[in-house]
Backbone as CSV, one residue per row, in Angstrom:
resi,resn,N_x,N_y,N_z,CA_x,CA_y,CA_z,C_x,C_y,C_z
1,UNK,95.447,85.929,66.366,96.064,84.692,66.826,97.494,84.566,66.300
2,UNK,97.799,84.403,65.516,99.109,84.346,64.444,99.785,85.801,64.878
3,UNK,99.292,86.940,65.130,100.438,88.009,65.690,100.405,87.979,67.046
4,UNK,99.943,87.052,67.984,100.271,86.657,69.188,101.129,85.821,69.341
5,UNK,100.801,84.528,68.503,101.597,83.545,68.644,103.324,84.039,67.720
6,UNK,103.731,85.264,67.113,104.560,85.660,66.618,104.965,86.280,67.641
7,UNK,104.219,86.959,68.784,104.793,87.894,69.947,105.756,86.875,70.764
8,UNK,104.727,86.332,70.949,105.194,84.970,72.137,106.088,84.229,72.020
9,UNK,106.369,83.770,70.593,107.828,83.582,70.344,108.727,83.671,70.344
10,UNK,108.379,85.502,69.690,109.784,86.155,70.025,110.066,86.483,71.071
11,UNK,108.870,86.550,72.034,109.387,86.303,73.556,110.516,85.752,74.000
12,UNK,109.557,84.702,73.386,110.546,83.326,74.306,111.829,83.386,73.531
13,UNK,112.280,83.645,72.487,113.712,83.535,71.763,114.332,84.815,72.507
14,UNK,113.828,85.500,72.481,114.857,86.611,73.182,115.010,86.962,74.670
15,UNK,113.889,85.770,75.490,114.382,85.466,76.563,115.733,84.282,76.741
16,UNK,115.646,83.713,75.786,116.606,82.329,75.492,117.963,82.958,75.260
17,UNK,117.924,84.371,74.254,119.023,84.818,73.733,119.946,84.891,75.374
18,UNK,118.785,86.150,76.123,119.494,86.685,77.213,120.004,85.496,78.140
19,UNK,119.275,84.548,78.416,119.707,83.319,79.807,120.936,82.991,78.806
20,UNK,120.833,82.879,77.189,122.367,82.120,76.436,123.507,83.164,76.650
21,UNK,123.332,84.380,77.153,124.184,85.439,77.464,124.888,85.452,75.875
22,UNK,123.707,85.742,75.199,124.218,86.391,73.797,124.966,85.375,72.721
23,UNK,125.220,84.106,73.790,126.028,83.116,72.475,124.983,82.591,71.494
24,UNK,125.463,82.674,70.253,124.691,81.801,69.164,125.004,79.910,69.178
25,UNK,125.651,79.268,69.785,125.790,78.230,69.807,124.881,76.996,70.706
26,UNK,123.563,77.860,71.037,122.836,76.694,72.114,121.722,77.640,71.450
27,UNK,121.639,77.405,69.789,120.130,77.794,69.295,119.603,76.464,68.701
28,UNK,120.141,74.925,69.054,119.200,74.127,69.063,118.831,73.622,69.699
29,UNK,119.188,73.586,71.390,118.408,74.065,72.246,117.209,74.585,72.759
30,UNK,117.721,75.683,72.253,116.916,77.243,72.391,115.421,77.414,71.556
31,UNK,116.021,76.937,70.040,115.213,76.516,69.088,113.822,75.779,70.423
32,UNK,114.200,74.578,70.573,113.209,73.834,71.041,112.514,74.104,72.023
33,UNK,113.635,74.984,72.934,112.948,75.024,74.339,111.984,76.546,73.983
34,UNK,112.329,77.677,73.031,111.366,78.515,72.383,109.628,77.926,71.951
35,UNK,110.227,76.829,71.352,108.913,76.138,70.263,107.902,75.627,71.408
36,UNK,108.547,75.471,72.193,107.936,73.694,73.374,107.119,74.936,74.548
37,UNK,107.909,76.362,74.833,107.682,77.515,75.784,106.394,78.249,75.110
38,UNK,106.459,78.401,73.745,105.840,79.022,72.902,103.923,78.239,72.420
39,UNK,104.529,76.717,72.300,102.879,76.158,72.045,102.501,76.176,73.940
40,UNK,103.413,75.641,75.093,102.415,75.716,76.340,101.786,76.922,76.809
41,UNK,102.072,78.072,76.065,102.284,79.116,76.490,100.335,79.690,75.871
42,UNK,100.659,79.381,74.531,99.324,79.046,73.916,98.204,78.100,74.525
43,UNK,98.325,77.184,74.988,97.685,76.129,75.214,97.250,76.757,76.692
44,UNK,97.854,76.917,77.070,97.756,77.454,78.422,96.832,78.703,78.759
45,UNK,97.155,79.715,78.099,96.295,81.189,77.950,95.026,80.947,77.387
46,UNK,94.232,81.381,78.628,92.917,81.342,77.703,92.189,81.943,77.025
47,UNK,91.377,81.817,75.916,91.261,83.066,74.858,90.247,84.267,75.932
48,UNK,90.048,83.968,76.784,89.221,85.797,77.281,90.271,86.452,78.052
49,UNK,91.540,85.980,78.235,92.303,86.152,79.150,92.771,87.799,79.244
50,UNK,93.005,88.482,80.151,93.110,90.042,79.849,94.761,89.383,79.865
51,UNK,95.048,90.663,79.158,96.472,90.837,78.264,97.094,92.268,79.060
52,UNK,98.334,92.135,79.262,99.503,93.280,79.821,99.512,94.509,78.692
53,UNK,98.980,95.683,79.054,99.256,97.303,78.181,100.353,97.305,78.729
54,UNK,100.935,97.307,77.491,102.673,98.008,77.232,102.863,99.063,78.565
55,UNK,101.691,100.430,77.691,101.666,101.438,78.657,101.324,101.086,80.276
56,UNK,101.247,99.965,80.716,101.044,99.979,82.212,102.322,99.409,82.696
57,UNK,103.215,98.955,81.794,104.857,98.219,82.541,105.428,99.142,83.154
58,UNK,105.714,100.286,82.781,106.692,101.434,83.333,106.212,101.415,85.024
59,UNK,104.839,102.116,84.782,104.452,102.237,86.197,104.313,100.969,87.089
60,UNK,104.129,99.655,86.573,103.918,98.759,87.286,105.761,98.244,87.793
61,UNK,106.514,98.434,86.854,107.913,98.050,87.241,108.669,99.249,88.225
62,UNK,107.977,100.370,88.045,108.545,101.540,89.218,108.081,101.259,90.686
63,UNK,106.354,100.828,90.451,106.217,100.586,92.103,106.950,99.370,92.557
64,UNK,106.802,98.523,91.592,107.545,97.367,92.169,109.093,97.368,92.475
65,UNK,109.930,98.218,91.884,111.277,98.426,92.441,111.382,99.537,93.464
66,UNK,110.523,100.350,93.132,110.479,101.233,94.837,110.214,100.384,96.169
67,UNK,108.834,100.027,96.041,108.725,99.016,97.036,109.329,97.714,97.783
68,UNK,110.122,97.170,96.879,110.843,96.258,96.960,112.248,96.940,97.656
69,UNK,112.668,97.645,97.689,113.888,98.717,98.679,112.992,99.217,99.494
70,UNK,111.668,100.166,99.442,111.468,100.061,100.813,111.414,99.240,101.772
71,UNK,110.417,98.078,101.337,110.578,96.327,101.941,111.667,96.294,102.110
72,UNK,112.473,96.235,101.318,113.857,95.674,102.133,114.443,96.470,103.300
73,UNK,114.525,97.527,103.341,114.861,98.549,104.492,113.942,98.411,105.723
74,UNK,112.688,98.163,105.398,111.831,97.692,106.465,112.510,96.852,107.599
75,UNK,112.346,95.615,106.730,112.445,94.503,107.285,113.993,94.477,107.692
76,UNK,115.315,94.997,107.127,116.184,95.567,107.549,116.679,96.136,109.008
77,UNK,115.741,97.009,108.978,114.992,97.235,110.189,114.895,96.686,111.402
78,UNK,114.082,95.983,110.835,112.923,95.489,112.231,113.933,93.889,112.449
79,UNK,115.214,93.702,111.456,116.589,92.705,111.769,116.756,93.078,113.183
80,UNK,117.608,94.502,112.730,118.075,94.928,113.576,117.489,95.188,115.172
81,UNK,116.348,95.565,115.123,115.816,95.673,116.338,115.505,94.755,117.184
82,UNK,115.591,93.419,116.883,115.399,92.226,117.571,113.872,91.639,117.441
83,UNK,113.972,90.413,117.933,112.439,90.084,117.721,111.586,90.653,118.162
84,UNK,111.794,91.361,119.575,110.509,92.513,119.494,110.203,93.386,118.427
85,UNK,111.071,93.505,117.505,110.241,94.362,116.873,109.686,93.874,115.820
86,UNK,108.871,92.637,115.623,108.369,92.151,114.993,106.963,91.201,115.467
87,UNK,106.058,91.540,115.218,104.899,90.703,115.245,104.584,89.931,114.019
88,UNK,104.798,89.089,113.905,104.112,88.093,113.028,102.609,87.530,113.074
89,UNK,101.629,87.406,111.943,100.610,87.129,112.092,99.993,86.894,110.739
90,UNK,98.929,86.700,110.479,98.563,86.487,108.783,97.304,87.348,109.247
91,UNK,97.133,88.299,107.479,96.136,89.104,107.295,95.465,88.637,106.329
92,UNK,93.553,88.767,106.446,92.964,88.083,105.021,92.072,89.452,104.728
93,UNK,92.222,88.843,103.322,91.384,90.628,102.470,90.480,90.235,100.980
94,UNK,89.647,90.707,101.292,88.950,90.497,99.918,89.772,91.140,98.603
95,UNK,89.581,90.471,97.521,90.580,90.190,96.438,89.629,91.251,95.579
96,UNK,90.300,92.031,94.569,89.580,92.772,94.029,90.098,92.862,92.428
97,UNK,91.077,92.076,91.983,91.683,91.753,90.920,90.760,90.940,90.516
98,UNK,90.305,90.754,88.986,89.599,89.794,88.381,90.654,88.159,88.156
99,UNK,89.700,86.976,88.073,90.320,86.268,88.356,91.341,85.661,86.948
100,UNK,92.061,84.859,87.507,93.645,84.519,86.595,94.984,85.596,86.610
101,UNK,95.095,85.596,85.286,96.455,85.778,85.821,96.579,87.330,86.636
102,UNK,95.705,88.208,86.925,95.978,89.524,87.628,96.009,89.233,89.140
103,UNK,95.497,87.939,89.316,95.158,87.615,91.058,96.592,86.210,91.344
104,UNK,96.983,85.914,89.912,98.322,85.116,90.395,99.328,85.856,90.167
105,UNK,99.219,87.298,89.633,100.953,88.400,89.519,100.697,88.811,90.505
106,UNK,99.469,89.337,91.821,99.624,89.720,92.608,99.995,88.872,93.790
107,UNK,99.684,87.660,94.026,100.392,86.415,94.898,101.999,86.617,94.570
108,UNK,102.351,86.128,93.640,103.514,86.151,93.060,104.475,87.407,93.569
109,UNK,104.086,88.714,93.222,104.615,90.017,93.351,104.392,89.828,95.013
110,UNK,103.619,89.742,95.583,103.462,89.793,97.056,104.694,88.827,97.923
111,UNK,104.838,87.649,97.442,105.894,86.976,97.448,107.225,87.563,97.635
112,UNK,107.479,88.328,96.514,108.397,88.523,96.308,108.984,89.811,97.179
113,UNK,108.252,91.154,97.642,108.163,91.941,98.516,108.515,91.332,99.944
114,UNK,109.602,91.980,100.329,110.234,91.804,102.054,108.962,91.757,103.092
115,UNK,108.686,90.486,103.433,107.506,90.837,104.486,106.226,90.450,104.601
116,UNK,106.159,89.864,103.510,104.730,89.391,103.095,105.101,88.337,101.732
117,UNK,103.971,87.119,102.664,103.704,86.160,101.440,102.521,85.907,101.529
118,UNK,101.684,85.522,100.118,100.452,85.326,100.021,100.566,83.525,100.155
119,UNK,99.220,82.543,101.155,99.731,81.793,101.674,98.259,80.549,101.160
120,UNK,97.038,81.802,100.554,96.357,81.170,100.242,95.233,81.868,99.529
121,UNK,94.553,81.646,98.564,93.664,82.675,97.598,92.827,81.796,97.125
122,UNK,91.451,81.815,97.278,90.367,81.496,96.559,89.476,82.552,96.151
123,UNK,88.130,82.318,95.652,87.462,83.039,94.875,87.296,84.268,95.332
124,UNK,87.361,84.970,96.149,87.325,86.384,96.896,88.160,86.875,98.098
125,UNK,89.439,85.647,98.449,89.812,86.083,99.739,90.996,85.439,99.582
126,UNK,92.293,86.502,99.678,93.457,86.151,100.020,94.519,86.188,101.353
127,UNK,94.795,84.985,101.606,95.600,85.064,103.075,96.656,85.748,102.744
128,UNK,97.365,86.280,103.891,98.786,86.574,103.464,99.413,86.154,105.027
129,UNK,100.951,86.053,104.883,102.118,86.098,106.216,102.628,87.472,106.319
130,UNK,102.796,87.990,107.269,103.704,88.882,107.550,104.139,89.326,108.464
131,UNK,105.116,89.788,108.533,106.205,89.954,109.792,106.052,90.688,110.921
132,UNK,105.036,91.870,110.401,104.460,92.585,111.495,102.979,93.372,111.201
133,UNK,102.411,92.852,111.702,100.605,93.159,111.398,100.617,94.740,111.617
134,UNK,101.405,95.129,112.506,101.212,96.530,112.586,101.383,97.414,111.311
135,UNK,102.208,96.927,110.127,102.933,97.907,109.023,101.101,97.953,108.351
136,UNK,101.522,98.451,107.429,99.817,99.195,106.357,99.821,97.735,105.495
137,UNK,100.080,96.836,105.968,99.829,95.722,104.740,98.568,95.813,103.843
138,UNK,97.597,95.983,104.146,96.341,96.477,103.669,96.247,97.611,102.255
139,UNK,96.941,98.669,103.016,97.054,99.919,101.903,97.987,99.078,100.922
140,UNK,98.836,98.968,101.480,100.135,98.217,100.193,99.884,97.694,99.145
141,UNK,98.710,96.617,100.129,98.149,95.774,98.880,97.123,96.139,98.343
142,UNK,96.457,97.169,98.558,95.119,97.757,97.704,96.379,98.853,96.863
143,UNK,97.133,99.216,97.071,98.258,99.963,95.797,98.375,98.638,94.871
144,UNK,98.967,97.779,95.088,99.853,97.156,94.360,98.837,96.246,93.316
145,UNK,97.240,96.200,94.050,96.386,95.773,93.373,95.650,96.729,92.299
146,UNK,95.697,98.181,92.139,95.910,99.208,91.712,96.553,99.179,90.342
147,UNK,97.961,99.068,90.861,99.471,98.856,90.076,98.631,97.832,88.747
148,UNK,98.854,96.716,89.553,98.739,95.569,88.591,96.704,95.692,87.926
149,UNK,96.354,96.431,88.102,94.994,96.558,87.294,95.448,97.308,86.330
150,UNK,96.231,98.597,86.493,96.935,99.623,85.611,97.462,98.793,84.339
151,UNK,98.120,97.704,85.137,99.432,96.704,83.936,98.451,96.557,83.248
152,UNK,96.914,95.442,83.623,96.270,94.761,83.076,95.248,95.268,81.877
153,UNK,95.134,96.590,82.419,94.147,97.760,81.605,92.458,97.193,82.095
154,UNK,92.454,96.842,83.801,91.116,96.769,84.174,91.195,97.177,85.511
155,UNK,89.851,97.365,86.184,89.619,97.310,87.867,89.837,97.264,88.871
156,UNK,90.258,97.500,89.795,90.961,96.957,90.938,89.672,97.462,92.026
């Protein structure tokens, strides 16, 4: 508990450092908004909660910046080609991430990918939007659910 709540801190201070772009003069501020980031942060996590392996960031931050340029070139794409070349439609898929936070980084991360937003998720089934039903949305997201089991150090 106490070398978590020491992680999480220094989290949050050296996320504070970077948004202060390195100035030391908004550390009472920082101070607070650390302390105030640091107990919700606690309060919030629940003690069975699975926790991020170090060793799964690399690979989880590579697919996600590959993919995120392919997405973008996609959809790039399918700009250019006019609205025909786009079908829009929503796809639903059984969820295979255990639940909390591995089934809200994958909403989130899905979000954030050119082309797809996740639009609705309950206990086994997530909606998504996307621009053209024809692309592998499916495979993508059984990778990326993959990915983020890797981060998590469980199942997919």
């Amino acid at each position: 508990m106490i070398r978590t709540l020491g992680l999480c801190g220094l989290s949050f201070a050296v996320l504070w450092w970077i948004l202060a772009e390195g100035r030391n003069d908004g550390w009472l501020l920082g101070g607070a908004a650390t302390a105030a980031a640091t107990w919700a942060s606690m309060r919030l996590l629940s003690p069975g909660a699975p926790g991020i392996r170090p060793a799964g960031v690399p690979g989880f931050l590579g697919y996600f910046l590959w993919n995120s340029i392919r997405g973008g070139l996609q959809v790039a794409g399918m700009a250019l080609r006019g609205r025909s070349a786009l079908r829009p439609g929503f796809v639903d898929l059984a969820v295979t991430l255990p639940p909390g936070a591995p089934r809200i980084l994958l909403v989130y991360v899905l979000g954030l990918m050119p082309g797809t937003v996740g639009v609705d998720l309950d206990d086994a089934r997530l909606r998504l939007h996307v621009l053209d039903e024809r692309l592998p949305v499916v495979a993508d997201t059984r990778a990326l659910e993959a990915s983020i089991a890797a981060l998590f150090g469980s199942k997919a």
